[in-house]
DOVEXDREN-785696 format. One line per 8 residues: number of its first residue (from 1); their letters; for each residue y, z, x of C-alpha. Coordinates in steps of 0.25 Angstrom, whole numbers, plus 5000, padded with zeros to 4 digits. Layout:
N
NUM	A	Y/Z/X | ... $
***
This chain:
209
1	XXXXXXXX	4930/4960/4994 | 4944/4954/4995 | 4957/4958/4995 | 4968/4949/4991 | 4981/4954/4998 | 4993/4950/5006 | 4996/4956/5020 | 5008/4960/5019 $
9	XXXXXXXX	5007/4971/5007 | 5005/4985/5007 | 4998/4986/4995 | 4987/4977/5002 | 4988/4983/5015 | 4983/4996/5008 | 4969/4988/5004 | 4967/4983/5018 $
17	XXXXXXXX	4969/4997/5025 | 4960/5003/5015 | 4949/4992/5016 | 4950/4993/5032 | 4948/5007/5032 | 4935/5004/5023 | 4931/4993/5031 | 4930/4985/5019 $
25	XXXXXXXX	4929/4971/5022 | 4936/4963/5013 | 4940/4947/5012 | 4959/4947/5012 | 4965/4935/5003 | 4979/4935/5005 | 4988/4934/4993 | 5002/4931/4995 $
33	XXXXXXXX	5010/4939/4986 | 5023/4934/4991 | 5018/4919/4987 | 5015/4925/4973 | 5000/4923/4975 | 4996/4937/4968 | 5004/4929/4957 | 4993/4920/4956 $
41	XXXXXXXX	4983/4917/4945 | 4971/4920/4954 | 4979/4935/4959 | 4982/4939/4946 | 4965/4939/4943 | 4964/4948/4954 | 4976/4956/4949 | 4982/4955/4936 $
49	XXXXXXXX	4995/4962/4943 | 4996/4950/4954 | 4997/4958/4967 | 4989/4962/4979 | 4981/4967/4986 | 4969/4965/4975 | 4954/4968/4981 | 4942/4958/4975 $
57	XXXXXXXX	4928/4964/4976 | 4917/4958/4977 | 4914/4958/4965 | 4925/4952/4959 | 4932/4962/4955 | 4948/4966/4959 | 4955/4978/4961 | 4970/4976/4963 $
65	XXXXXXXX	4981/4986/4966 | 4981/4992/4979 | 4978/5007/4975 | 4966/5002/4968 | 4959/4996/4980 | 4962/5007/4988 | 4953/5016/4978 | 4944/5006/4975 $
73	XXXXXXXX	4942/5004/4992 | 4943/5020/4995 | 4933/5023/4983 | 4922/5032/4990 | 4927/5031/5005 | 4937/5041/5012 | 4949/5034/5008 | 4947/5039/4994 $
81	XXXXXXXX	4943/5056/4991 | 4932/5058/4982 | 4939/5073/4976 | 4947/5070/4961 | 4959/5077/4967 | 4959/5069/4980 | 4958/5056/4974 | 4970/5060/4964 $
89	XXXXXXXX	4977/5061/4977 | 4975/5049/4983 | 4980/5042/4971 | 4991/5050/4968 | 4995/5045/4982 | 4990/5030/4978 | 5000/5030/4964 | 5011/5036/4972 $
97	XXXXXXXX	5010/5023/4983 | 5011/5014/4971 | 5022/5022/4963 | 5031/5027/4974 | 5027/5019/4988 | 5025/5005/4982 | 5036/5006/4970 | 5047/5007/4981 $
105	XXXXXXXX	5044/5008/4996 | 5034/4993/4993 | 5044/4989/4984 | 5056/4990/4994 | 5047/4984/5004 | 5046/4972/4997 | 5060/4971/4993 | 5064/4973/5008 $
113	XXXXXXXX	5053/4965/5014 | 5056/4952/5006 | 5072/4953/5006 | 5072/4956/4989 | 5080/4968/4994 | 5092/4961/4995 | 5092/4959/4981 | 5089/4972/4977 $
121	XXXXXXXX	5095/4981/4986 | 5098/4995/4979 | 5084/4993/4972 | 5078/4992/4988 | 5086/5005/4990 | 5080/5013/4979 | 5065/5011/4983 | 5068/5013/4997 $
129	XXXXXXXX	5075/5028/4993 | 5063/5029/4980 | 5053/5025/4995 | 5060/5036/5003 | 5055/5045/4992 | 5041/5040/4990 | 5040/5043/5006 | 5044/5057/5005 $
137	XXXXXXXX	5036/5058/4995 | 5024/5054/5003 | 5029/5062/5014 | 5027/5074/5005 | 5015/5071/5002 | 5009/5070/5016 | 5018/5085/5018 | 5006/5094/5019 $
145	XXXXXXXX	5002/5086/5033 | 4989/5082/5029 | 4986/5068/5035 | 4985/5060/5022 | 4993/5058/5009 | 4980/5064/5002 | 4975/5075/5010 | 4967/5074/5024 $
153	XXXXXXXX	4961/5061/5021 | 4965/5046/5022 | 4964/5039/5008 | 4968/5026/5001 | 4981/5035/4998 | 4987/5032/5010 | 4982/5020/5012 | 4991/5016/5000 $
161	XXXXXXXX	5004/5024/5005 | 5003/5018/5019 | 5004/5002/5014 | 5019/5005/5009 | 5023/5016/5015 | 5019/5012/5030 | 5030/4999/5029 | 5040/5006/5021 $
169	XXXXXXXX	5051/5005/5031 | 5049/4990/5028 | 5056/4995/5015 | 5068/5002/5023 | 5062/5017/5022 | 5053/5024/5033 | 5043/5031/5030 | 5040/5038/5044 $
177	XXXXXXXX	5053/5046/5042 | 5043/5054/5034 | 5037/5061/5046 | 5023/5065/5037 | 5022/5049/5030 | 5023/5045/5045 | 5014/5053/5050 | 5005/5049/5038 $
185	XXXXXXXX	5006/5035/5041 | 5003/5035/5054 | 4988/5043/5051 | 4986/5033/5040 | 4989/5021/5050 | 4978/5029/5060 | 4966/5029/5050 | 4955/5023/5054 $
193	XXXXXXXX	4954/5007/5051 | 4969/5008/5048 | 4975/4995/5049 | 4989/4991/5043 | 4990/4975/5043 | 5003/4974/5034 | 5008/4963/5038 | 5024/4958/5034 $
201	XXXXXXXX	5028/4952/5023 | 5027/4936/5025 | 5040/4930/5027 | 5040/4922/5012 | 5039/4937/5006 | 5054/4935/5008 | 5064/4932/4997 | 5072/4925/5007 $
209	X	5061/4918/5016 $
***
């Protein structure tokens, strides 16, 4: 397999936790979103959408969007329940990441990270207070103490909350000063094979570089 990625991106830091955990060997190609290289010809096959991460089987075949390689990955291991209700869980927690987490802490994130903020100041402030929300919202959902979003057991659910979540004070909002989503980060950080190479944005990610 491979997994066409770039190191510095949440979404595809979610695939390489989840493919560690597995102990899935897989070969990593680099693709350089801030050059526009997802924008290329030969990315857009993989993913008509243009974006990372996307995993190539062996057979050929690809599976873009990070939510669906983490089921794809998860199907028939621990990280994944086998009950109807259970699973409903875990992607209820899967589409809040991408309608809430990504759609404003990522967002905000990026704008701050690459100093398109200072264009658009009042729009960085309203997806750091919508981010705030999302957080609480989280937090409430981790309120009945057990140890994972979804219950007693670690899944692919918050494999893909950590990614944003963990960095969000890169975007100006803390997410420990919710007591339960930092106590909950910190089990998910200690799960075995857990490993978080994010690494910063490169310096030409930068408007101004």
């Amino acid at each position: 397999m491979k997994l066409y990625d770039h190191p510095a991106s949440p979404n595809c830091l979610k695939t390489r936790i989840a493919l560690r955990q597995l102990e899935i060997p897989v070969e990593r190609v680099t693709v350089d979103l801030f050059k526009r290289e997802t924008r290329t010809p030969e990315h857009m096959a993989r993913n008509p959408d243009g974006r990372v991460p996307v995993l190539e089987l062996d057979s050929g075949e690809t599976i873009p969007e990070s939510g669906a390689i983490l089921l794809y990955l998860a199907e028939g291991t621990d990280l994944l329940p086998e009950g109807r209700e259970e699973r409903a869980h875990v992607h209820q927690w899967l589409f809040f990441e991408q309608n809430q987490i990504e759609a404003q802490l990522a967002v905000a994130r990026f704008l701050v990270l690459t100093g398109r903020d200072a264009k658009v100041p009042e729009f960085t402030e309203i997806l750091r207070t919508r981010g705030k929300g999302s957080l609480a919202s989280l937090s409430r959902g981790l309120a009945d103490e057990r140890p994972y979003i979804c219950g007693d057991d670690y899944t692919v659910a918050d494999i893909a909350l950590y990614a944003y979540v963990h960095c969000a004070d890169d975007a100006g909002v803390e997410p420990r000063e919710h007591a339960l989503v930092g106590a909950w980060l910190d089990r998910v950080e200690a799960t075995p094979l857990f490993e978080n190479d994010l690494e910063p944005f490169p310096p030409h990610a930068r408007v101004d570089a």
